[in-house]
N, C-alpha and C positions, 0 to 999 in steps of 0.2 A: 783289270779294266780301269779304264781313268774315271777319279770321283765326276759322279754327274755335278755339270756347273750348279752354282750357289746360285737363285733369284734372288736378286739385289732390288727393296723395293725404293724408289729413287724418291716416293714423297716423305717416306719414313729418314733415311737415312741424308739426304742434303736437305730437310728442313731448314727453313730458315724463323727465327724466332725475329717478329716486330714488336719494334717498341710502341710501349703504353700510353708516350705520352702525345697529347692531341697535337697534330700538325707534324710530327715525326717519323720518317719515310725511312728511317735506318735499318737494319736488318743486324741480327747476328746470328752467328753458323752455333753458339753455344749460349744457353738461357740463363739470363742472370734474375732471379726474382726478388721483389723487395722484401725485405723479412718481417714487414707491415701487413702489406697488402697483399703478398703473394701473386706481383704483376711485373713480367718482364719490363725491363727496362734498359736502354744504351747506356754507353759507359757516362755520355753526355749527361744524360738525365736521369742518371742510378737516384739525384739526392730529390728528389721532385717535390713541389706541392704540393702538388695533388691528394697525396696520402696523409688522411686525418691523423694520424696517431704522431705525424712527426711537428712539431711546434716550430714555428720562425726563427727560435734563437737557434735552434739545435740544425735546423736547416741554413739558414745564415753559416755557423760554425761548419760542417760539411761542406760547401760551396765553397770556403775562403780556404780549406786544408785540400780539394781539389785545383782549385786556382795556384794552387801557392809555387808549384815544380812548374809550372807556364811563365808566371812573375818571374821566378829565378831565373830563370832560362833568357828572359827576356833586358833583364838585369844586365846577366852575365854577359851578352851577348853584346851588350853596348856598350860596354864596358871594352872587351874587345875589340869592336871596331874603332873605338875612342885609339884607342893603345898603336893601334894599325898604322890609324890617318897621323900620329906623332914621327911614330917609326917611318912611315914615308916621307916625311917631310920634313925630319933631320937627314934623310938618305939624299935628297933632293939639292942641301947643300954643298955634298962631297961631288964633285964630277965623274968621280969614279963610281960614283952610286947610284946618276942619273936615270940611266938607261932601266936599268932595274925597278927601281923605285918606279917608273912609268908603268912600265910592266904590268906589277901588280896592281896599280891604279887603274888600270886598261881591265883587267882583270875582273877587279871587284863591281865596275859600271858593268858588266858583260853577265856577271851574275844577277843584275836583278833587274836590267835592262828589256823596258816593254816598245812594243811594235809588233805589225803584222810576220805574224809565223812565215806565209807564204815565201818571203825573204830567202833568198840561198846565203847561208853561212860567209860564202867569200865575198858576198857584193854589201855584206851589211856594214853602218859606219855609224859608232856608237858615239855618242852625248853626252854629257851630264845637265842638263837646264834645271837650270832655279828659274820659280815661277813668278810674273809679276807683283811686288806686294801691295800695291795696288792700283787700277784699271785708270786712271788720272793721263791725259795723254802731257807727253816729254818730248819738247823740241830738241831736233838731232843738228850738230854742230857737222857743216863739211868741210873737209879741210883739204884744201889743191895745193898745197905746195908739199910734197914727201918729206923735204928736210923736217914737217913737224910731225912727223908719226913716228910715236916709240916702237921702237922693233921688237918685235913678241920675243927673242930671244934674251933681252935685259929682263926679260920678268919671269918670277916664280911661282910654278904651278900650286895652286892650290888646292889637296887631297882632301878636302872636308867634303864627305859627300851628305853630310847632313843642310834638310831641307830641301835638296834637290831631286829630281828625277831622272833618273839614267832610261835612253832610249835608244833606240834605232835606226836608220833610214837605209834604203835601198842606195847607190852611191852611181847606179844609172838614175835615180830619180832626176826630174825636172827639180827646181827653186820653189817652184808654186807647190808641188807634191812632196815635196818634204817637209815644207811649212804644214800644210796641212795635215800631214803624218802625225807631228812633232805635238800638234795640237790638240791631236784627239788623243794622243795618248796623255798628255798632261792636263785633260780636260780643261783645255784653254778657249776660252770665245776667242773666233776669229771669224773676222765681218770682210777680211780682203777681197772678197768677191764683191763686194759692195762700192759703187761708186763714190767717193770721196777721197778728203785729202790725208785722213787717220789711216794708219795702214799699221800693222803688226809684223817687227822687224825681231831678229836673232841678235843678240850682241855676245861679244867675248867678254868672258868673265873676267879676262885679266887683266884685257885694257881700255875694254868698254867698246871698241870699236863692231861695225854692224861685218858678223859675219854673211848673213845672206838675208835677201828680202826681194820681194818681186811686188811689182803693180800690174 
């Protein structure tokens, strides 16, 4: 005969242990207690205050050797991209490197690049904006004769994406809807719906000139 099933009791067995500390919503499937106080706690707040027996310096100290593989990491990491943005931008001088070196620059905007999810993969058209440093309005220079527009291709991309914000637009968007996009993801005021003569234009990073703007 086959063993009769096993009763499995589900509050026993997927417990979930919360943590101790006030305003902390965390759960763990396994119980870590403090060997103080004998009160669960997340991995976040294993070193807590709350527990009289542990003194400021000695909590201090736990805090900064939990911190410390985050720091690293955080180090290392920028360190890295540092080394990246060289390497593309020695690759940048070879012509035979061009292409490539775009690539990965295409790449790394794409990786941390915000906008509306709703977006289909094929229609999105990513950015890099640096933010105004600051809100002071700049008269913009027009120029009607073409013989004095430098042509984007005498100039050199530059791969620093430090400071900036990689983003997204939908590439059916309107001018007006993508300015607006561009803005909320960069948490930029924008007053363009507003009558007047101030208006919030896109420029190119290379040569300054106004990539798009609407009134």
């Amino acid at each position: 005969m086959a063993p009769k099933p096993k009763d499995v009791n589900l509050k026993n067995d997927d417990e979930i242990f919360r943590c101790s500390s006030k305003g902390c919503k965390k759960g763990n499937l396994h119980e870590m207690l403090c060997s103080k106080c004998n009160k669960h706690y997340c991995i976040e707040h294993r070193f807590h205050p709350s527990c009289p027996e542990i003194d400021d310096e000695t909590m201090a100290l736990k805090i900064e050797q939990f911190e410390a593989p985050r720091k690293q990491f955080h180090e290392a990491n920028k360190h890295l991209q540092q080394m990246i943005t060289e390497n593309i931008r020695k690759a940048l001088q070879s012509s035979a490197k061009v292409k490539t070196a775009t690539k990965i620059h295409l790449m790394r905007i794409k990786q941390k690049a915000l906008g509306p999810k709703s977006i289909p993969l094929p229609e999105r058209v990513y950015f890099s904006i640096k933010k105004p440093i600051n809100i002071d309005v700049k008269s913009v220079k027009i120029i009607t004769d073409v013989n004095n527009v430098e042509l984007i291709e005498t100039l050199t991309l530059d791969p620093d994406l430090k400071d900036t914000i990689p983003v997204f637009i939908s590439s059916k968007w309107s001018l007006g809807r993508a300015l607006d996009s561009i803005c909320d993801s960069c948490n930029i005021k924008n007053d363009n719906n507003k009558f007047g003569d101030i208006k919030l234009k896109v420029f190119r990073q290379l040569d300054k000139y106004i990539s798009f703007s609407y009134y």
